[in-house]
C-alpha positions as CSV (number, residue, x, y, z in Angstrom):
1,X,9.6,-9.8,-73.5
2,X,8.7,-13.4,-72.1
3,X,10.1,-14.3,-68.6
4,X,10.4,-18.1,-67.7
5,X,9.9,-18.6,-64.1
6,X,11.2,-22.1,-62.6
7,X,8.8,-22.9,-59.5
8,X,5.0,-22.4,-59.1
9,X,5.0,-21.6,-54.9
10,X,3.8,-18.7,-53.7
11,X,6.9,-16.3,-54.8
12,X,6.7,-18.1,-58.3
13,X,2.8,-17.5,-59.0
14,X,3.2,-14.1,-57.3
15,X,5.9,-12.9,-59.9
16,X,4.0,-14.3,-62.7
17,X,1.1,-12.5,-61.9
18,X,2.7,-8.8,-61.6
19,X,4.2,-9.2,-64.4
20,X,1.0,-10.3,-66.7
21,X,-0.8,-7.0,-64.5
22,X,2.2,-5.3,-66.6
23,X,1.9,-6.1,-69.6
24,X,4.8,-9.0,-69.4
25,X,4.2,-12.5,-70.9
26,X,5.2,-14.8,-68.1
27,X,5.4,-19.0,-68.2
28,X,5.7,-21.0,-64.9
29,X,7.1,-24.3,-65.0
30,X,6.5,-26.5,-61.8
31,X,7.8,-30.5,-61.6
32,X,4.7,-31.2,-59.1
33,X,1.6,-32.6,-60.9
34,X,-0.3,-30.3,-60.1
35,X,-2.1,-27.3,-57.3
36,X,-0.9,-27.8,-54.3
37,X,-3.4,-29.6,-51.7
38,X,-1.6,-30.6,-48.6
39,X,0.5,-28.2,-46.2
40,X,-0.5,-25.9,-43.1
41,X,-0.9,-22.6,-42.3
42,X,1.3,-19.4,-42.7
43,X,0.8,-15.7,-41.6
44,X,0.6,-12.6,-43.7
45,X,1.6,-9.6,-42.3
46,X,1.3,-6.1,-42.8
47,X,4.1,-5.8,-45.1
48,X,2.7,-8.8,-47.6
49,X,-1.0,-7.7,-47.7
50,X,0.1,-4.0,-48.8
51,X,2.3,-6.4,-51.9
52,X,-0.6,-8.0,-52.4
53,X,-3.1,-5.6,-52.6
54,X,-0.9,-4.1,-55.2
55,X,-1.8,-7.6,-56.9
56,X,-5.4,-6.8,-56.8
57,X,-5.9,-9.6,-54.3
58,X,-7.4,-8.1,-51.3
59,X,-10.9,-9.0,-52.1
60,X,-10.1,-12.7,-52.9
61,X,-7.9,-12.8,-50.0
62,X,-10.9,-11.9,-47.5
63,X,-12.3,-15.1,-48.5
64,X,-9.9,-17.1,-46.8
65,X,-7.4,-15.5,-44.7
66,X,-8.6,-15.4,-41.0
67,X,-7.1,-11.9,-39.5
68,X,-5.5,-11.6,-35.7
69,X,-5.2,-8.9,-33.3
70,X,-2.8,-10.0,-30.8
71,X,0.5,-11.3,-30.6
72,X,2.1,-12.3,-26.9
73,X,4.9,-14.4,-25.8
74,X,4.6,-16.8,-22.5
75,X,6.2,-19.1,-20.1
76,X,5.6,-23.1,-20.6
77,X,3.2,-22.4,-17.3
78,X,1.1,-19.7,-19.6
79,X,2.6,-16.4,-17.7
80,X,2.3,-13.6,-20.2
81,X,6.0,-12.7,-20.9
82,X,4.9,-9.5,-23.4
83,X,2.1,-8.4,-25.6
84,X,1.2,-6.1,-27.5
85,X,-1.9,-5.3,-30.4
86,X,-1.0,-6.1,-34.2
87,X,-3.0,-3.3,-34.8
88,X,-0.7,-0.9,-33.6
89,X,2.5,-2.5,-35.4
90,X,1.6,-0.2,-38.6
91,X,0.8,3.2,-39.4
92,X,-2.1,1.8,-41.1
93,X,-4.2,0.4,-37.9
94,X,-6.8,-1.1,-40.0
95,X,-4.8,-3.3,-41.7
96,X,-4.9,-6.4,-39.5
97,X,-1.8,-9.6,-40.5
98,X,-4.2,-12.7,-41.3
99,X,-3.2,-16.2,-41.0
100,X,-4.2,-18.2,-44.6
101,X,-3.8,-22.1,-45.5
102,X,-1.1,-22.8,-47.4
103,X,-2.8,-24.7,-50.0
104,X,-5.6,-21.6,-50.0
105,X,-3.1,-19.0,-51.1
106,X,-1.6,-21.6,-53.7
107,X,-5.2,-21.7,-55.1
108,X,-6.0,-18.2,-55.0
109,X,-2.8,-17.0,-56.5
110,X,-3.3,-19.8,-59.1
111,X,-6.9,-19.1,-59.9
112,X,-6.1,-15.4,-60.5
113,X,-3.0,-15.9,-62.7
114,X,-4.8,-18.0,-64.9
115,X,-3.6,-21.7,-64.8
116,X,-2.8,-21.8,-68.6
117,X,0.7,-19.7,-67.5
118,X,1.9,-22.8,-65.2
119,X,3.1,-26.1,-66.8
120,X,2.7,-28.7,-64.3
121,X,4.6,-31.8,-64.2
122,X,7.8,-30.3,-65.6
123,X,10.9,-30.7,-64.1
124,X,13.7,-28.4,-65.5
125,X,17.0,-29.9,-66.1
126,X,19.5,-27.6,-67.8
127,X,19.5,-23.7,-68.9
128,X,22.2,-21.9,-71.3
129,X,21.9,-18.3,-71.9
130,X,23.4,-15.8,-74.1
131,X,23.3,-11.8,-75.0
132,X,19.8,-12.7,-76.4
133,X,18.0,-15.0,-74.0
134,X,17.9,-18.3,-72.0
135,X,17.1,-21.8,-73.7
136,X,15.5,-23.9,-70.8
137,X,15.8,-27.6,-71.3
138,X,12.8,-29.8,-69.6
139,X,12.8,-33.4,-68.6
140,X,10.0,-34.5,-71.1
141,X,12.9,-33.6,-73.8
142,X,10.9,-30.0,-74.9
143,X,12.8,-26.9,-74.3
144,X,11.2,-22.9,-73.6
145,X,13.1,-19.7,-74.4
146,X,12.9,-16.6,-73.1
147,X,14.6,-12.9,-72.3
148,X,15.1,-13.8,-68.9
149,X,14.9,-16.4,-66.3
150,X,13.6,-16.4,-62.9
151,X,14.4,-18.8,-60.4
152,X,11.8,-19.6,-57.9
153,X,12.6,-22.9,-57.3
154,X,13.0,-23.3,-53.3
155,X,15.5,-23.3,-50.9
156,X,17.0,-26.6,-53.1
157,X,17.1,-24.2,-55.7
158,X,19.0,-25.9,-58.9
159,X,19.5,-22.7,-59.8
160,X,21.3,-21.2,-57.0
161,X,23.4,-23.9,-56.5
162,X,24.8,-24.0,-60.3
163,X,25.5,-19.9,-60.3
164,X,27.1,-19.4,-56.6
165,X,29.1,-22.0,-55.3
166,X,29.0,-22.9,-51.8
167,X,25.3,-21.8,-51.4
168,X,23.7,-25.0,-50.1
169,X,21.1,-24.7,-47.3
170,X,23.1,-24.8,-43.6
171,X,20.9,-26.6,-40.6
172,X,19.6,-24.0,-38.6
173,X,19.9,-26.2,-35.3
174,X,16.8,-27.1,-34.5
175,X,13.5,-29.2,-36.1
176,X,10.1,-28.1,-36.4
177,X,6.6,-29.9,-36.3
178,X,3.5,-28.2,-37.4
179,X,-0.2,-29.5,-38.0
180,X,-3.9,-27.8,-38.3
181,X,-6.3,-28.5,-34.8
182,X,-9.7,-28.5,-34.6
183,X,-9.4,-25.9,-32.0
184,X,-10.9,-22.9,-31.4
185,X,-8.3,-20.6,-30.8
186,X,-8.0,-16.4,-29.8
187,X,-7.6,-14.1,-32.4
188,X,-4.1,-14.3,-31.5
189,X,-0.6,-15.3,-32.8
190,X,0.6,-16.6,-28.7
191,X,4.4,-18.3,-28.9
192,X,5.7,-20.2,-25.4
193,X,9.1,-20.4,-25.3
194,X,11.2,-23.0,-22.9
195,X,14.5,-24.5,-22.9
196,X,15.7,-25.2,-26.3
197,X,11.6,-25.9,-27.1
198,X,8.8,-24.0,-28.6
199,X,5.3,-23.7,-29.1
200,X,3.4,-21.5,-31.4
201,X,-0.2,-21.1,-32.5
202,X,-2.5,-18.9,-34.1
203,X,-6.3,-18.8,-34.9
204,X,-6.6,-20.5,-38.8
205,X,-10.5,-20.1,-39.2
206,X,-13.4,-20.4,-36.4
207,X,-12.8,-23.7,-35.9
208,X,-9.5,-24.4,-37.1
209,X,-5.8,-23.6,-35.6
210,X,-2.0,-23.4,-36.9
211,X,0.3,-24.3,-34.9
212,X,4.1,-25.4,-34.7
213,X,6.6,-26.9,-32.3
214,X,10.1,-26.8,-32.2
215,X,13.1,-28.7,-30.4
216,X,16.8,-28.4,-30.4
217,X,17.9,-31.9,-32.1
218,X,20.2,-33.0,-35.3
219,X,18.4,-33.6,-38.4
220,X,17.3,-36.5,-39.8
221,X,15.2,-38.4,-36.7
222,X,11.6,-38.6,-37.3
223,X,9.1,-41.3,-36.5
224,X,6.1,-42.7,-37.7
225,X,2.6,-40.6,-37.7
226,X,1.0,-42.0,-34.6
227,X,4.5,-42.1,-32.4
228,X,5.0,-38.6,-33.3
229,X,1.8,-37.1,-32.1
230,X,2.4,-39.1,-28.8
231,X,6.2,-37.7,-29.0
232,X,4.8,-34.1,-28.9
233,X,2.1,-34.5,-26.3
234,X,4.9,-36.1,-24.0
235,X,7.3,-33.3,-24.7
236,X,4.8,-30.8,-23.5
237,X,2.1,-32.6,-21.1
238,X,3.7,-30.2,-18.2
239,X,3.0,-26.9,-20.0
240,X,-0.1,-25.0,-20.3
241,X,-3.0,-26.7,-21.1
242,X,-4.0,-25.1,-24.1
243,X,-0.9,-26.8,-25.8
244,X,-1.7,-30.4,-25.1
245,X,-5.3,-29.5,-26.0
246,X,-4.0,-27.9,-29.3
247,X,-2.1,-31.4,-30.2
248,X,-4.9,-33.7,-29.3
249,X,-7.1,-32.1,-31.3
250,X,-4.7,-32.7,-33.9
251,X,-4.6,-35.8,-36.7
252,X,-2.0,-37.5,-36.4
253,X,-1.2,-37.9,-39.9
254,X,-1.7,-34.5,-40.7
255,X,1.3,-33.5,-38.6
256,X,4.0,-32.2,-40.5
257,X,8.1,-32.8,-39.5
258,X,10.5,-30.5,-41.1
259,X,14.2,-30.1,-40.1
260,X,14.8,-26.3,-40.2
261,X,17.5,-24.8,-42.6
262,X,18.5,-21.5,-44.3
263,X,20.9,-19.9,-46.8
264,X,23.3,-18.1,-45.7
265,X,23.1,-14.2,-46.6
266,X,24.5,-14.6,-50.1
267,X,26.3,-11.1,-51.7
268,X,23.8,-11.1,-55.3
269,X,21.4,-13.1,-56.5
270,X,21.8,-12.6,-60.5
271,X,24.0,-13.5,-63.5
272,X,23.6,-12.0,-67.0
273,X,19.6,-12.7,-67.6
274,X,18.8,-14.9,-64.5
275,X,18.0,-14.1,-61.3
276,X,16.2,-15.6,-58.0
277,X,13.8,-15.0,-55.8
278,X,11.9,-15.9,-52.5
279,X,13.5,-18.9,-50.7
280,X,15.5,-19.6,-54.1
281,X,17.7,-16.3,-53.0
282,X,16.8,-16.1,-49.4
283,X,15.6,-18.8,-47.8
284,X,15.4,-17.9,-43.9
285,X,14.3,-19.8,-40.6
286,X,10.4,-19.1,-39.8
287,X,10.3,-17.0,-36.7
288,X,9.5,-13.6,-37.9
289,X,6.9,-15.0,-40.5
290,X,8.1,-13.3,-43.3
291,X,9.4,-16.7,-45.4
292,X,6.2,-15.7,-47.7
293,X,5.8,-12.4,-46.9
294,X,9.3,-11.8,-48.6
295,X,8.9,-13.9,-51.9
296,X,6.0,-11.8,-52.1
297,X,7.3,-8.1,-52.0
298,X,10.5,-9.7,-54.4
299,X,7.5,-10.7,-56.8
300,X,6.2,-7.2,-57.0
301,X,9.6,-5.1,-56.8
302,X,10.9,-7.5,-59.5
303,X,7.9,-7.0,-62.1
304,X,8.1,-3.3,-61.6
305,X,11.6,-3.9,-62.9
306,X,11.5,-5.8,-65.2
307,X,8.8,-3.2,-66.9
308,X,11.2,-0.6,-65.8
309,X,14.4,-1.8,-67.8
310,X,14.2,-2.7,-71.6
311,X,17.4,-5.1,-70.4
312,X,17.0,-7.7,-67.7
313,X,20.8,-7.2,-66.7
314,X,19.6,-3.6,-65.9
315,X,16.2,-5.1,-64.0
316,X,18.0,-7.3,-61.7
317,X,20.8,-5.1,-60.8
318,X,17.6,-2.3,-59.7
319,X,16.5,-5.4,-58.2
320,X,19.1,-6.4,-56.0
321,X,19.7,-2.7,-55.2
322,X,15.7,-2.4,-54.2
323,X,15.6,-5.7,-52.5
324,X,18.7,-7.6,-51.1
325,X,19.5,-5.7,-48.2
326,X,16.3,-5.7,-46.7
327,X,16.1,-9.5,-47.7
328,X,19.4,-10.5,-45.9
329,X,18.9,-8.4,-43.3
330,X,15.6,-9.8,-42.3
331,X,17.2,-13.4,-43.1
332,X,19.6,-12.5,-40.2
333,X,16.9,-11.2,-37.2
334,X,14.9,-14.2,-38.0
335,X,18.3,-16.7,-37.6
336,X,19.0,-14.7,-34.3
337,X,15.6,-14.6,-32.8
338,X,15.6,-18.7,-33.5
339,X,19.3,-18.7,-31.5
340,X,18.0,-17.1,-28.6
341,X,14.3,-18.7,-28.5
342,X,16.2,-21.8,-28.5
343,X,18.7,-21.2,-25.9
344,X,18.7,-24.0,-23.4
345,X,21.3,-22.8,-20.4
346,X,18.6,-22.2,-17.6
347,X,20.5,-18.1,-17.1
348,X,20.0,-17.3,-20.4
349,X,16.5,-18.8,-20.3
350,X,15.9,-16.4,-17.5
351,X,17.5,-13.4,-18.7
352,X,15.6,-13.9,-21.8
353,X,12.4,-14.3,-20.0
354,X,13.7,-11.0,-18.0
355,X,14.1,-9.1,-21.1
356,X,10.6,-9.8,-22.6
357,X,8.5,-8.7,-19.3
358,X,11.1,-5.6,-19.3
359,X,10.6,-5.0,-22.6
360,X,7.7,-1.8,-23.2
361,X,5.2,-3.4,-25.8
362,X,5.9,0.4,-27.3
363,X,9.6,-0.9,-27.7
364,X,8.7,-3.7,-29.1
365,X,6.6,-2.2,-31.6
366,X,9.9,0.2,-32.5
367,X,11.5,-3.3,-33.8
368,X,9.3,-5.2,-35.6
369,X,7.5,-1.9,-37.6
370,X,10.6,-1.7,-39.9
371,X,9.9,-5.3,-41.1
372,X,6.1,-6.2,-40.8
373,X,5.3,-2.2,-41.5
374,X,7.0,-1.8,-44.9
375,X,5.6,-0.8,-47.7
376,X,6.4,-0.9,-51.4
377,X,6.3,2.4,-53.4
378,X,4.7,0.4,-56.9
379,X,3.9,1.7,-60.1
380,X,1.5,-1.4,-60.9
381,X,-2.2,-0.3,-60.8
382,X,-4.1,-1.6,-58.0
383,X,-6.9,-3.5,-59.5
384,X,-9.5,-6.3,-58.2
385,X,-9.2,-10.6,-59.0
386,X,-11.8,-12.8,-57.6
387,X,-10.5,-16.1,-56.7
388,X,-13.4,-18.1,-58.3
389,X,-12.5,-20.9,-55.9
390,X,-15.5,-22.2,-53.7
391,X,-14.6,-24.1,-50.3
């Protein structure tokens, strides 16, 4: 069998990968030019290191990913709100979530899949399938077939929106900055919320912080590099001083603005011999940090069925019946968590606030080892890929 896969992010190269580990030719088309270079950071948790260590990647990941044992919420003044020890958040305490550059993970995945299985530059335009396969029609006038198709192609996916109608991202309600600071930073994942404003940040290397911001405001407003940076440190020259510290050390034109969207929970993700995956299929809001983390586990689940079931009509329904749930659920506690760390009426601020210092970090624990806890029973051999890539 030979899967095409439209997209080469991290869901995209993750797929490819599990299914060449089984046996599966796999081709990746991507319309960038080529690795990705620019971005931030992102956080793996639990949940993704267990998928990809199924991937044979925990050696290579060590050389990058920068791992943190704390997580707390505070007040814009710096009062701890609630705490508690990643370590504790799976029944695996070793197993620390790391925080990775984008573009590293790009690299690593890419290094390890081999970059003959990614066509760069090529923008797909049109697909047809039938009982046999799918043509694929690229801009440059060529054309791939294969069994099946996988759409990995981003929340814009052109996939998604041709199958299901009415599946266009909805604006989540707020916008989001993010940047990289030459900060040194605890090894700590530390959120502050406000009214209708937050602040995020987590240690990216010795040297080297993630961080985001985010403010109730309709899309579409954004400003130039310089006014932007001095946008942020107005917006947040009253809170705790780490934050200001964090954006100063920040340059300007590395600072990223995004509005912030999501799909709506959608009912299946696959027609005859194509299906999607990652933000393609499920494209949710950032505040759990499981964006990647969940392209990741589809990858794996979705090779193991694919090597499973001679048919891809019968690997995507085992697919769907493995995956979506879990998916859409997590889609909607990360849209809920954004709705109510964005509230902006000053009682609900303070209930909220009231909740968190109530809240037993054992409690807490309770909710989030369901989602950064899980693992995937896999059938793919756990091997070992170097990343070959020196920094």
């Amino acid at each position: 069998m030979k899967v095409l896969i439209i997209g080469a992010g991290i869901g995209g190269l993750c797929t490819a990968l599990a299914l060449r580990r089984a046996g599966i030719e796999a081709q990746v088309f991507e319309r960038a030019e080529g690795a990705q270079e620019a971005g931030t950071g992102l956080t793996l948790w639990t949940n993704a290191l267990r998928a990809l260590e199924q991937l044979g990647l925990t050696e290579a990941l060590r050389e990058f990913a920068m791992p943190y044992t704390r997580a707390a919420f505070q007040t814009p003044h710096g009062a701890v709100l609630t705490e508690t020890s990643t370590l504790s958040l799976t029944q695996a305490p070793c197993v620390s979530p790391v925080a990775i550059h984008r573009a590293d993970l790009h690299h690593l995945l890419l290094n390890a899949l081999g970059r003959d299985a990614v066509q760069f530059g090529t923008r797909c335009v049109t697909y047809q399938q039938n009982q046999r396969g799918v043509h694929l029609q690229l801009e440059n006038g060529e054309s791939a077939y294969g069994e099946a198709l996988i759409g990995a192609d981003g929340i814009h996916s052109m996939l998604r929106t041709s199958l299901f109608a009415g599946s266009e991202p909805r604006f989540a309600g707020y916008t989001a900055w993010r940047g990289i600071a030459r900060f040194r930073h605890p090894h700590a994942a530390i959120e502050t919320w406000g009214r209708g404003i937050r602040f995020g940040s987590v240690v990216l290397s010795q040297d080297h912080t993630y961080w985001f911001a985010t403010r109730n405001e309709s899309p579409g407003h954004d400003a130039d590099a310089v006014t932007r940076k001095q946008g942020l440190l107005t917006l947040f020259h009253q809170w705790h001083q780490q934050i200001p510290e964090i954006i100063e050390a920040t340059e300007a034109q590395s600072i990223l603005h995004k509005d912030i969207y999501e799909l709506k929970p959608l009912p299946h993700w696959s027609v005859g011999r194509i299906t999607l995956l990652g933000d393609a299929a499920h494209a949710m809001t950032p505040n759990l940090g499981q964006g990647a983390c969940q392209a990741i586990e589809d990858a794996v689940v979705l090779a193991e069925c694919i090597a499973q079931y001679p048919q891809p009509e019968d690997a995507f329904q085992a697919y769907e019946r493995r995956r979506l749930a879990r998916a859409n659920r997590i889609l909607r506690q990360s849209r809920l968590l954004g709705q109510i760390g964005q509230w902006e009426n000053s009682f609900l601020c303070g209930l909220r606030d009231l909740a968190l210092r109530a809240t037993p970090p054992i409690l807490l624990r309770k909710q989030l080892e369901p989602i950064v806890g899980y693992k995937i029973p896999s059938a793919i051999p756990v091997g070992s890929v170097r990343s070959g890539r020196q920094l």
